[in-house]
N, C-alpha and C positions, 0 to 999 in steps of 0.2 A: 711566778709570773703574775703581774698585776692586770689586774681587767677594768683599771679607770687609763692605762695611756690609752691614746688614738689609735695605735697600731690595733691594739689588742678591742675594739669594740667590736667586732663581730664575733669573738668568743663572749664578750660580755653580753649580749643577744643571743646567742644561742642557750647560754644560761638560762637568761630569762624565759627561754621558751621551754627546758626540762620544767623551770619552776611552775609556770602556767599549766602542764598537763592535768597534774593532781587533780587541781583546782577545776579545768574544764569537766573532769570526771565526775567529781563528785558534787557538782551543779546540775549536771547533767542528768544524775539519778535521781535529785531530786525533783516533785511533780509537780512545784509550785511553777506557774510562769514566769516569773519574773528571775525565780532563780533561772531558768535553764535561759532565759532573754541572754542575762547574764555570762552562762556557759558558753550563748552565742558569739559574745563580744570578744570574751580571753579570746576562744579559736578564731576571730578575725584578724588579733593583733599576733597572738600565734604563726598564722599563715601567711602576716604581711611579714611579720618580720623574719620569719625564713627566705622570702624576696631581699632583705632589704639588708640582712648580715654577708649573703651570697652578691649582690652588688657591691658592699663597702668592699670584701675582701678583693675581688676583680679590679676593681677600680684603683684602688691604690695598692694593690701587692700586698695586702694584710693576710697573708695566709701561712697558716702556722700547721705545727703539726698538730694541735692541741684540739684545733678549727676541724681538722680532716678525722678525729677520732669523736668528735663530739659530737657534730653537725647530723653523719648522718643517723648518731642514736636519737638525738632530738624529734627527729625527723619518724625515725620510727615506733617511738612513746603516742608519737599525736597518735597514728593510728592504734596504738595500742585501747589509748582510753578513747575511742571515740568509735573505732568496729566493736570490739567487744561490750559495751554498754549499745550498740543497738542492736546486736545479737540478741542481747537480755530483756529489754525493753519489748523489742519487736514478738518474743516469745510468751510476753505475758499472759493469761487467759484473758485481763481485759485490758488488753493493746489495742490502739485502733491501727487497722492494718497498714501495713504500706501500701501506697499505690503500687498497682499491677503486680508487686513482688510477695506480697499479704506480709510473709515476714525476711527478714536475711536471714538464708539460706547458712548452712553452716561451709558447704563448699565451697563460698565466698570467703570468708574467711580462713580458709583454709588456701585458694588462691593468691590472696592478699599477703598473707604470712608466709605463705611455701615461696613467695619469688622472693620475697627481701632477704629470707634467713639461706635461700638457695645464692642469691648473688652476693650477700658477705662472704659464705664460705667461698666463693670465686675467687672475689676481690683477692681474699687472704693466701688462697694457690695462687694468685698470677702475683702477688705482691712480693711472696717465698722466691719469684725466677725474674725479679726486678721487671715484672710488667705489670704496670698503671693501668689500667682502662676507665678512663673518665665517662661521666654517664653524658649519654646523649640525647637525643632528643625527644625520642620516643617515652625515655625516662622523664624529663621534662612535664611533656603530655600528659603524661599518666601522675604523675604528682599532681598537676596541676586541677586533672578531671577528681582524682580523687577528692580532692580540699574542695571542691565546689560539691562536689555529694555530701559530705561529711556536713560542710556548712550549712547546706540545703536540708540535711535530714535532722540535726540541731534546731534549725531553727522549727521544722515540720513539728516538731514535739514541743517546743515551747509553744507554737499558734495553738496548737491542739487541746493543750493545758488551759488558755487562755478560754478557749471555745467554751469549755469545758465550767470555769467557773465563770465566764459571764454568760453562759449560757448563749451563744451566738447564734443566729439565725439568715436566713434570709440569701437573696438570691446571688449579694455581693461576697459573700459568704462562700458560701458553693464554688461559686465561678475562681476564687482565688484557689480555693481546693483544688482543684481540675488542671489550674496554669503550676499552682506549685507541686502537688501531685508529680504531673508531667516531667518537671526538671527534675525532679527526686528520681524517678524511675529511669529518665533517659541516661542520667551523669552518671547512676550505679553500673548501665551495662554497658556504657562507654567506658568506665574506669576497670572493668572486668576485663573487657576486649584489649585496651590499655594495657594493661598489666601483664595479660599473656601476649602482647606483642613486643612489649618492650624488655619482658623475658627472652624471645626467640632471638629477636636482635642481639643482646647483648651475649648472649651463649651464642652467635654465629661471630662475634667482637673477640669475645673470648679465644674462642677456638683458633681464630685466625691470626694473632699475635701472641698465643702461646706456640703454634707449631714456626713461627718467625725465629724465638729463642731458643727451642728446642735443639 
């Protein structure tokens, strides 16, 4: 299968987006600023372009099987390399803490990974009795809240870096702390609440269109 026709460019994007993970990770751990500024950008174009390969396919019926086994691993690398480096990060002895959370929690992550690797195996029992369960919206949401946290706390490490070797001060200073702080703390326990709700939903989807074929 070639990934330069037309048909095929939302597999040629979601490529590109396994290919980007590495790279956001290990920008990521790096303490320079400008590296992790960096780390910031892949995961913007990362994130748009999982918008933007899920539009093309919609839009004009570009959807393959190739699409439907790749997408959502792609999907689940981002978090791979971007919870678990701030697990690490956030643990260091000289981390500066996260707002309101000091560090993440490992039960977040555990949250985080117990629903995706809990609704594969799903997927894969209702896929065995020919039922689809397409994700909805709550899935949506909860993507959505997570990728603004992730982005938020990428960039939270790279300012901090920044701070750090220009030695930052000052009350404009602070005050960005505070505002961006806030988004940091708020989007993690939204995307927490997320997650366990867009779990409950899809296990009551579930259940209600496997006992339909039963």
């Amino acid at each position: 299968m070639s990934l330069f026709r037309r048909s095929t460019l939302p597999n040629a994007i979601t490529v590109g987006r396994i290919v980007l993970a590495p790279a956001i990770l290990l920008l990521l751990l790096d303490e320079d600023a400008g590296t992790r500024l960096l780390s910031f950008g892949l995961f913007l174009v990362a994130a748009a372009s999982d918008l933007w390969d899920g539009y093309l396919a919609r839009k004009h019926g570009w959807i393959s099987d190739f699409g439907k086994l790749v997408d959502p691993i792609a999907d689940k690398l981002l978090l791979v390399v971007t919870f678990v480096p701030f697990y690490l990060l956030s643990h260091r002895a000289d981390a500066q803490p996260l707002p309101l959370w000091r560090t993440l929690p490992l039960w977040v992550l555990l949250v985080v990974f117990g629903r995706e690797l809990l609704i594969t195996l799903l997927r894969a029992l209702a896929a065995r009795r020919g039922v689809v369960i397409p994700a909805g919206r709550a899935g949506k949401y909860k993507a959505l809240t997570q990728n603004i946290f992730i982005g938020t706390t990428i960039l939270w490490y790279a300012l901090e870096s920044a701070a750090r070797e220009g030695s930052w001060t000052g009350r404009l200073w602070q005050a960005w702390q505070v505002f961006h702080g806030t988004v940091l703390a708020v989007t993690l326990l939204a995307a927490v609440a997320l997650t366990v709700y867009s779990l409950g939903v899809y296990l009551w989807g579930w259940r209600s269109l496997v006992k339909q074929v039963a």
